[in-house]
TIMI-75907 format. One line per field, with one value per atom (N, C-alpha, C): residue number from 1; x, y, z. Coordinates in Angstrom, 2 decimals, padded with zeros to 5 digits, always signed. Example, Ala and Ser with C-alpha at 12.3 -4.5 7.8 and 13.67 -1.06 7.14 Angstrom:
<pts>
nr: 1	1	1	2	2	2
c1: +013.19	+012.30	+013.20	+012.85	+013.67	+012.90
c2: -005.69	-004.50	-003.30	-002.25	-001.06	+000.03
c3: +007.80	+007.80	+007.80	+007.08	+007.14	+007.87
</pts>
This chain:
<pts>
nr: 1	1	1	2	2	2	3	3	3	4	4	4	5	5	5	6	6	6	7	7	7	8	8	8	9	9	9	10	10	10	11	11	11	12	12	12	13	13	13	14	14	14	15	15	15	16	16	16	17	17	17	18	18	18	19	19	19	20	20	20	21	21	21	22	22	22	23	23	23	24	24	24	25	25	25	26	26	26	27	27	27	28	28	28	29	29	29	30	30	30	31	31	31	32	32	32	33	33	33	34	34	34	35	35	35	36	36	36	37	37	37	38	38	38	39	39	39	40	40	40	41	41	41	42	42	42	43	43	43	44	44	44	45	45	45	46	46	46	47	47	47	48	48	48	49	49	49	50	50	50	51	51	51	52	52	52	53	53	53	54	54	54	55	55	55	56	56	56	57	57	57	58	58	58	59	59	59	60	60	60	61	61	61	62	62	62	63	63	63	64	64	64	65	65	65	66	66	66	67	67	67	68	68	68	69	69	69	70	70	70	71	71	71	72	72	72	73	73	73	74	74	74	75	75	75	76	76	76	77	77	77	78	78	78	79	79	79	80	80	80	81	81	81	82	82	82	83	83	83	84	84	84	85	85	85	86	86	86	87	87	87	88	88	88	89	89	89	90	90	90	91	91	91	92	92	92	93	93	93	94	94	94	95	95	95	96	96	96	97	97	97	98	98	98	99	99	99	100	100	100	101	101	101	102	102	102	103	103	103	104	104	104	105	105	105	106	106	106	107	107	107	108	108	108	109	109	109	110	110	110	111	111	111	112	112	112	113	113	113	114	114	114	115	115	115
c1: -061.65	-062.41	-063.87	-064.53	-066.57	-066.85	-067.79	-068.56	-069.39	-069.52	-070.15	-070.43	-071.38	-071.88	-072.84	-073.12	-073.46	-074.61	-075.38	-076.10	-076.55	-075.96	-076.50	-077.21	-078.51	-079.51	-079.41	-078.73	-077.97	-079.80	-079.35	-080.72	-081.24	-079.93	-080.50	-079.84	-079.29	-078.88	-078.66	-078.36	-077.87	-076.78	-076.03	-074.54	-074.01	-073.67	-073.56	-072.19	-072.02	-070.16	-070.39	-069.47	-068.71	-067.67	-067.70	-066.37	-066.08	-065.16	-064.49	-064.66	-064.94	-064.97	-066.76	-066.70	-068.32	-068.37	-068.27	-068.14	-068.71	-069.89	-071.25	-072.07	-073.13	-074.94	-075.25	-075.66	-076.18	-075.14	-074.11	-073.86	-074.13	-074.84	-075.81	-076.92	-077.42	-079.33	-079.68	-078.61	-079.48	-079.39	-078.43	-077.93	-079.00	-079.60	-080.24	-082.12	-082.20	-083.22	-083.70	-082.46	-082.62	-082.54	-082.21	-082.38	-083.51	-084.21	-085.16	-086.62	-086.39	-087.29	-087.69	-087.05	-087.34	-088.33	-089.11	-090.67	-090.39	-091.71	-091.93	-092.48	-092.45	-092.18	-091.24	-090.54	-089.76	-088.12	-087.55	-086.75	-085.17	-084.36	-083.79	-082.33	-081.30	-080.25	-078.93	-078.02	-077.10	-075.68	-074.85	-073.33	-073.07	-072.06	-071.57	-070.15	-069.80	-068.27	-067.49	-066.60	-066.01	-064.57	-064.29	-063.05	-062.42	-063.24	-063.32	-063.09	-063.12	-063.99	-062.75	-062.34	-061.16	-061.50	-062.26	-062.74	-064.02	-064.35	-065.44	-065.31	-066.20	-066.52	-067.77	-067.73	-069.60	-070.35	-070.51	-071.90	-071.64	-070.41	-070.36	-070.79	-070.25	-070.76	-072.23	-073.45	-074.25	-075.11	-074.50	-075.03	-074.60	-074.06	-073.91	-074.82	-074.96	-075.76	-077.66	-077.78	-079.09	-079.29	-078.12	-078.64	-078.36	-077.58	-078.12	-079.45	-079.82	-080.93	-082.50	-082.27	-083.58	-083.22	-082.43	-081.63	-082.49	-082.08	-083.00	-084.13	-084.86	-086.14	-086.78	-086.41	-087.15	-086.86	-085.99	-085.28	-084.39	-083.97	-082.67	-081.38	-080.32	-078.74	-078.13	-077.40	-076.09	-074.78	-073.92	-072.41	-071.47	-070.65	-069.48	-068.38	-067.65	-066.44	-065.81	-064.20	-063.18	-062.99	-062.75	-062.48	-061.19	-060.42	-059.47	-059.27	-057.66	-057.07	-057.79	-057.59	-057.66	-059.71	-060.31	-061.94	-062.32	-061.34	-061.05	-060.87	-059.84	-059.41	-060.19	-061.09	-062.23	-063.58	-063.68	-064.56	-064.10	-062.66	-062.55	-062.72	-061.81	-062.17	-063.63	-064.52	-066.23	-067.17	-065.75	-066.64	-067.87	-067.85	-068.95	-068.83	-067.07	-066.92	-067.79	-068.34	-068.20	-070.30	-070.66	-071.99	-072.22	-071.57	-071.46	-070.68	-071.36	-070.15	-069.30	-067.96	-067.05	-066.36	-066.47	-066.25	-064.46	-064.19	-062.82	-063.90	-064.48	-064.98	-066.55	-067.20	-068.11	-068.60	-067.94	-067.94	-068.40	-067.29	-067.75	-068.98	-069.14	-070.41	-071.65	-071.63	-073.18	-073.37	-072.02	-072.56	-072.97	-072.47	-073.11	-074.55	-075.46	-076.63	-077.64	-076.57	-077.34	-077.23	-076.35	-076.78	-077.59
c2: +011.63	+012.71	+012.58	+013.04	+012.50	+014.03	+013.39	+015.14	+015.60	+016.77	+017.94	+018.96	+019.85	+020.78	+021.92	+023.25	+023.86	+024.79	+025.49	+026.48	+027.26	+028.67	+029.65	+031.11	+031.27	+032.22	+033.13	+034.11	+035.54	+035.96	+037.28	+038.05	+037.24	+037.53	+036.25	+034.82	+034.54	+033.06	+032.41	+031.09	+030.36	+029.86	+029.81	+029.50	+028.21	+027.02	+025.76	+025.51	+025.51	+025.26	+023.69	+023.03	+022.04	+021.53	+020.51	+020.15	+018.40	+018.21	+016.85	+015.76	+015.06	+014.00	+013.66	+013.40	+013.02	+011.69	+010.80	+009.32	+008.20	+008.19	+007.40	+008.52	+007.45	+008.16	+008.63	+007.79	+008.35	+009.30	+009.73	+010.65	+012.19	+012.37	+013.64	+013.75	+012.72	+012.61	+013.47	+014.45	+015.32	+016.70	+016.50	+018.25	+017.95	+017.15	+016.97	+017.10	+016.98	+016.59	+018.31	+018.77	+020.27	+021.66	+020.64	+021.37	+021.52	+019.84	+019.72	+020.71	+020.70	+021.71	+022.98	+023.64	+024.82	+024.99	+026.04	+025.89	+026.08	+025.39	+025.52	+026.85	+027.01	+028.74	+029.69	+029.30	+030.17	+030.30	+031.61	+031.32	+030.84	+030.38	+029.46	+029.69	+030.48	+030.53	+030.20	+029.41	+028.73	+029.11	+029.72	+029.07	+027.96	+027.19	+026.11	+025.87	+026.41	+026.80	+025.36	+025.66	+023.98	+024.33	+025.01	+025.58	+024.48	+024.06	+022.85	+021.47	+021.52	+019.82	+019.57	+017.57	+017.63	+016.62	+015.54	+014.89	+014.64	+013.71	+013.42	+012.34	+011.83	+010.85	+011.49	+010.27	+010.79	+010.36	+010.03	+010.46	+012.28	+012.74	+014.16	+014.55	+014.59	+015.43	+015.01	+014.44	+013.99	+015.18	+015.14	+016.06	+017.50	+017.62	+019.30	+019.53	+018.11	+018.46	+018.33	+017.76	+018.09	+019.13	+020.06	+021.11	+022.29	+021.91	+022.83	+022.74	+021.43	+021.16	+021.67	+021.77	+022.36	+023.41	+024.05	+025.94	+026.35	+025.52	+026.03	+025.21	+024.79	+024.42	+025.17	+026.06	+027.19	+028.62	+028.57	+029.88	+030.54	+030.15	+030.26	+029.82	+029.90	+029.07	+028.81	+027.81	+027.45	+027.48	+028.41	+028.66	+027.84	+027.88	+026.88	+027.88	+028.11	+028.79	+027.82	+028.82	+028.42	+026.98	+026.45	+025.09	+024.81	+023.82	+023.14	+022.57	+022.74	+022.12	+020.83	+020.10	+018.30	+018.17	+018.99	+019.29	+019.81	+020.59	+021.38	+020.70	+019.81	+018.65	+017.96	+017.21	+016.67	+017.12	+018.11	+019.19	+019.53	+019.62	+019.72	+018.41	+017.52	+015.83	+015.64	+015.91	+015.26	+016.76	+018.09	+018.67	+019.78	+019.58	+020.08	+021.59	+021.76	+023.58	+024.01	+023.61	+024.20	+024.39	+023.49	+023.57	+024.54	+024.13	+025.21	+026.73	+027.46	+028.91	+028.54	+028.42	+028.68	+029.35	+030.23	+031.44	+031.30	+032.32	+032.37	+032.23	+033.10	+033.86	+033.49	+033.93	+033.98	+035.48	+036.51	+037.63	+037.87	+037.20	+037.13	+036.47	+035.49	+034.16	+034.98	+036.14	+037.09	+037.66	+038.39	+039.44	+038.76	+037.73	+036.95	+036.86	+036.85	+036.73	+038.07	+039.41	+040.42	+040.84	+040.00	+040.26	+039.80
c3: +021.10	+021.70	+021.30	+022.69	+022.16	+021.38	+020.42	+019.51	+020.71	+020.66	+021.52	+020.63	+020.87	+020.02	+021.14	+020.48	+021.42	+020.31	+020.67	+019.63	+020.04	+019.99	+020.61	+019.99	+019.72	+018.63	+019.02	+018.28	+017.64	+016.86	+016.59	+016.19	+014.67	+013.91	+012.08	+011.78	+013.29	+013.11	+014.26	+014.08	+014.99	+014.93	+016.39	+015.77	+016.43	+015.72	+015.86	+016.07	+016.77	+017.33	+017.46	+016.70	+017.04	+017.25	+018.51	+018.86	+018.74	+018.70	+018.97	+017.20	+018.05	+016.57	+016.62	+015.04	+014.57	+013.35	+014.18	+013.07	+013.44	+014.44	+014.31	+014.58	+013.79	+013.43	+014.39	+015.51	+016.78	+017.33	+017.48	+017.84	+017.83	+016.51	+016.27	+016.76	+017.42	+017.29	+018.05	+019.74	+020.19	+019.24	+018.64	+017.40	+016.46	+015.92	+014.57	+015.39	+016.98	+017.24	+017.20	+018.14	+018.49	+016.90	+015.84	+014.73	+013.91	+014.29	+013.82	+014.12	+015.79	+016.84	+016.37	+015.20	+015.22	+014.31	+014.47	+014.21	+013.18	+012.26	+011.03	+010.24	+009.15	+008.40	+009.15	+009.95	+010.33	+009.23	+009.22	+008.00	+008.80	+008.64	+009.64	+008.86	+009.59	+009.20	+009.95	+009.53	+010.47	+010.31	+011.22	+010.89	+011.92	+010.83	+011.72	+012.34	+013.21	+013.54	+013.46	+013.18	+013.16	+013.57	+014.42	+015.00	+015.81	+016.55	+017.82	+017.30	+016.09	+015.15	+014.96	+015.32	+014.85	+013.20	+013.55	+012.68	+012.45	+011.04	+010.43	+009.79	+009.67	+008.10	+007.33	+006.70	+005.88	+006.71	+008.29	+009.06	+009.28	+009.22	+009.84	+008.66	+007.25	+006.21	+006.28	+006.49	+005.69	+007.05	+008.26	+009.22	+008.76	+008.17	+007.63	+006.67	+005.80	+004.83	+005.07	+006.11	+006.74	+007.32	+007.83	+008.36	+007.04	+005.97	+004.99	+004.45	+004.72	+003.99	+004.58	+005.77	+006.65	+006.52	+006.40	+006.27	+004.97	+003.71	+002.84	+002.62	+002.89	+003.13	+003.33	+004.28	+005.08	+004.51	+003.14	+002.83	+003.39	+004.32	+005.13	+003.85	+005.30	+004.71	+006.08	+005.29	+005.99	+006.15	+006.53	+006.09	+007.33	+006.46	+007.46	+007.92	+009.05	+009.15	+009.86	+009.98	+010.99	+011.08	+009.64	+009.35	+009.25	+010.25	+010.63	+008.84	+009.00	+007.62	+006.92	+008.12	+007.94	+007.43	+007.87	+007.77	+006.28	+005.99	+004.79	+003.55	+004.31	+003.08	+002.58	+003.10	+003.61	+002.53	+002.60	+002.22	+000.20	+000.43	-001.18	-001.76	-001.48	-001.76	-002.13	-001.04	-001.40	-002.55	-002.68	-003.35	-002.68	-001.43	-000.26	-000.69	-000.70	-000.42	-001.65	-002.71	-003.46	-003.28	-002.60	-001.56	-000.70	+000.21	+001.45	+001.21	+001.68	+001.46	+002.49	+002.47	+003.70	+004.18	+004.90	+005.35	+006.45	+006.61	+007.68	+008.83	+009.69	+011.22	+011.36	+012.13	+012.68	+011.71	+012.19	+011.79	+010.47	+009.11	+008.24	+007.31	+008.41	+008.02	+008.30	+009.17	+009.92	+008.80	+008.11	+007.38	+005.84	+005.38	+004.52	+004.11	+005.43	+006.02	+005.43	+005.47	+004.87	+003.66	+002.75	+001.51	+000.68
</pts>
């Protein structure tokens, strides 16, 4: 299955749905181009749905970890939800969860945002 991704800006975030598989480089370059786009001093906060996502390697983690990384750059964050088991696994193995907040919902990842 090809990666696809979508991002749609909510009032204190943006919400990064991904789908399919993410295991070459170039396969991010229009998500990383359109992440990059967002203006500078602006404070930049992300969830990244991964409901849709079936797989990864370390090109997919290293793309989560650039978009945590422009998240706080800017004083923002980045939270992860609705992570598929096999993504999860993934995630404790490299140690990430303990990086990323990972949330169940969408729902719960917003309100994160206001504390």
């Amino acid at each position: 299955m090809e990666f696809g991704y979508n991002i749609t800006k909510k009032d204190t975030y943006s919400l990064i749905k991904l789908n399919g598989n993410l295991i070459e480089k170039n396969q991010a370059n229009d998500l990383m181009y359109e992440i990059d786009a967002h203006p500078e001093g602006s404070r930049l906060n992300f969830i990244i749905d991964l409901s849709s996502f079936q797989y990864m390697n370390s090109t997919g983690l290293n793309v989560l970890l650039n978009i945590l990384s422009k998240a706080r750059k800017s004083g923002g964050e980045a939270v992860i939800c609705a992570v598929p088991e096999k993504i999860n696994s993934l995630l404790v193995i490299t140690k990430l969860n303990n990086v990323f907040s990972v949330l169940e919902n969408e729902e719960e990842a917003s309100k994160s945002f206001a504390n």
